[in-house]
N, C-alpha and C positions, 0 to 999 in steps of 0.2 A: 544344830551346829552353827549354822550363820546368823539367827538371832543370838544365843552365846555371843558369840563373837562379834556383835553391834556391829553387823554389816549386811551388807545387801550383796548375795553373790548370782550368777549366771552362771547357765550349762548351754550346753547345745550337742547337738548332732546330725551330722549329715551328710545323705547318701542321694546318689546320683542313681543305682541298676538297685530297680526292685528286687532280684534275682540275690545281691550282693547287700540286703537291708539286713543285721539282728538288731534286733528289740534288744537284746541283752548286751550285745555290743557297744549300741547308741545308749543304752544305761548309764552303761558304765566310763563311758567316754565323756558323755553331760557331766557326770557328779564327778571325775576329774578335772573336766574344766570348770566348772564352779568352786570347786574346794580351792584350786591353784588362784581364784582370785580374791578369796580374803587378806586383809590385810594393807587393803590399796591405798593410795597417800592420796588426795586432791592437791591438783597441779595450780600453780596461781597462773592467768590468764595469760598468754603469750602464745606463741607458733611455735609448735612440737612435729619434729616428722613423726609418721604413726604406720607401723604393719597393720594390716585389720586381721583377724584371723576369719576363718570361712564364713560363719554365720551374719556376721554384721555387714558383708561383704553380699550376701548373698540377699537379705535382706533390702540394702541400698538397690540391689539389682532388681530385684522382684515389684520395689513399691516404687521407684524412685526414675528409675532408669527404663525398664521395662517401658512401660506405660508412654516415655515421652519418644520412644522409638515406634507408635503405633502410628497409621497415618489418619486415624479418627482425632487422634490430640491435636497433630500438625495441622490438621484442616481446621479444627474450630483455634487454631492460636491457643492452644493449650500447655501447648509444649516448649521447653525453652529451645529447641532446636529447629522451629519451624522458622521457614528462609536460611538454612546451615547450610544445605543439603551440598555435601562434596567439600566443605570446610572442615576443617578441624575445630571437632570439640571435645574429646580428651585425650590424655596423654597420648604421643605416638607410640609407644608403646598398647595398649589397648585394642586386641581386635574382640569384636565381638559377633556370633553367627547362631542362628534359630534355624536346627533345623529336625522338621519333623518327621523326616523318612530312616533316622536312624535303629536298625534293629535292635530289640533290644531296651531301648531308652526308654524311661517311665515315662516321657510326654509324647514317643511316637504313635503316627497317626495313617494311615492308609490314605485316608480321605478327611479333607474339610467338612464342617455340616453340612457346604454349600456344594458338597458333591465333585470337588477340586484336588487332585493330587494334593497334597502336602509335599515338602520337598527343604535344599539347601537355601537360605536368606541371607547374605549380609549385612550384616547392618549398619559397622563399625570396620573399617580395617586403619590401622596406624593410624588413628585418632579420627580417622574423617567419616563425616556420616555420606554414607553410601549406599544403605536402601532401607524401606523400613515394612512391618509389619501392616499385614491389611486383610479385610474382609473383601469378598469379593463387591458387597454391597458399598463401601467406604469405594473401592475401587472405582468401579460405577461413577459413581455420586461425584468425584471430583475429578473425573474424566482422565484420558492418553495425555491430555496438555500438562498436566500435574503429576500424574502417577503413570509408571511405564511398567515397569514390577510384574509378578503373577502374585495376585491372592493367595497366598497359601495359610491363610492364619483364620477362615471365619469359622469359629467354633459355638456351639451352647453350652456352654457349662455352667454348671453350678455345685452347690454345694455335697450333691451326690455323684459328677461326673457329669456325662454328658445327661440334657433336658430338654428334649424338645418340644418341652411350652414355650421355651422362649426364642427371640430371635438374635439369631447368630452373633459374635461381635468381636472383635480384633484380642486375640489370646495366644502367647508364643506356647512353644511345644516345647521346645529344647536348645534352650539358650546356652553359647557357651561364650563362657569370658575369657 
């Protein structure tokens, strides 16, 4: 249908409670939102206000955002928020919180790898960066002078879940925007 139609379209779907996932649901929700965007015009270059809808929203969060709220990024100057810390860096509107003891949630956790409650994080509230993500080891490593926090974030994961061939490393649980 979208080759017919000389265009390139997107689906998505997605779910927050394992419990509350269908496969058939998210089917059919994808190929709704992909069919709903053929037909799209290309905009000529200028400043457009923009809704995102969940996915690309969620996406921005996971690769983009995630990551620069870890304290292994802020330490090596990776992050574009490192020296923010208590400043505003996005909208005040924006809070943002990881937390890993909620029941229920597909990222909750008992325990860190590193044998650590898991628990509530802020990280974000009315735009100001206000605490971040950390391993117990990143913790350590850049000492009380720098990081005051609890670890609640050193996990192994990989590609099947938790691995422990490898060693622990800064992964939120259950982020909410």
């Amino acid at each position: 249908l979208s080759e017919r139609d000389a265009a390139k379209v997107t689906g998505y779907a997605i779910s927050t409670h394992l419990a509350h996932f269908s496969p058939a649901r998210a089917g059919a929700q994808a190929a709704r939102s992909a069919l709903a965007t053929r037909g799209g015009v290309a905009r000529p270059t200028g400043s457009y206000p923009v809704i995102l809808a969940p996915q690309p929203v969620a996406d921005m969060v996971d690769n983009m955002v995630s990551p620069a709220l870890c304290l292994d990024q802020l330490d090596a100057n990776a992050s574009p928020y490192t020296g923010r810390f208590g400043m505003r860096i996005m909208s005040p509107t924006v809070r943002i919180v990881d937390d890993g003891a909620v029941r229920g949630w597909l990222g909750s956790r008992g325990l860190t790898c590193e044998g650590l409650p898991t628990g509530r994080t802020a990280l974000v509230d009315e735009g100001r960066l206000v605490g971040v993500l950390a391993s117990s080891y990143i913790a350590n490593k850049v000492g009380p002078a720098f990081y005051k926090g609890v670890p609640r974030n050193g996990f192994r994961f990989s590609d099947e879940g938790r691995s422990f061939e490898s060693t622990p490393r800064t992964a939120y649980t259950n982020l909410v925007v």
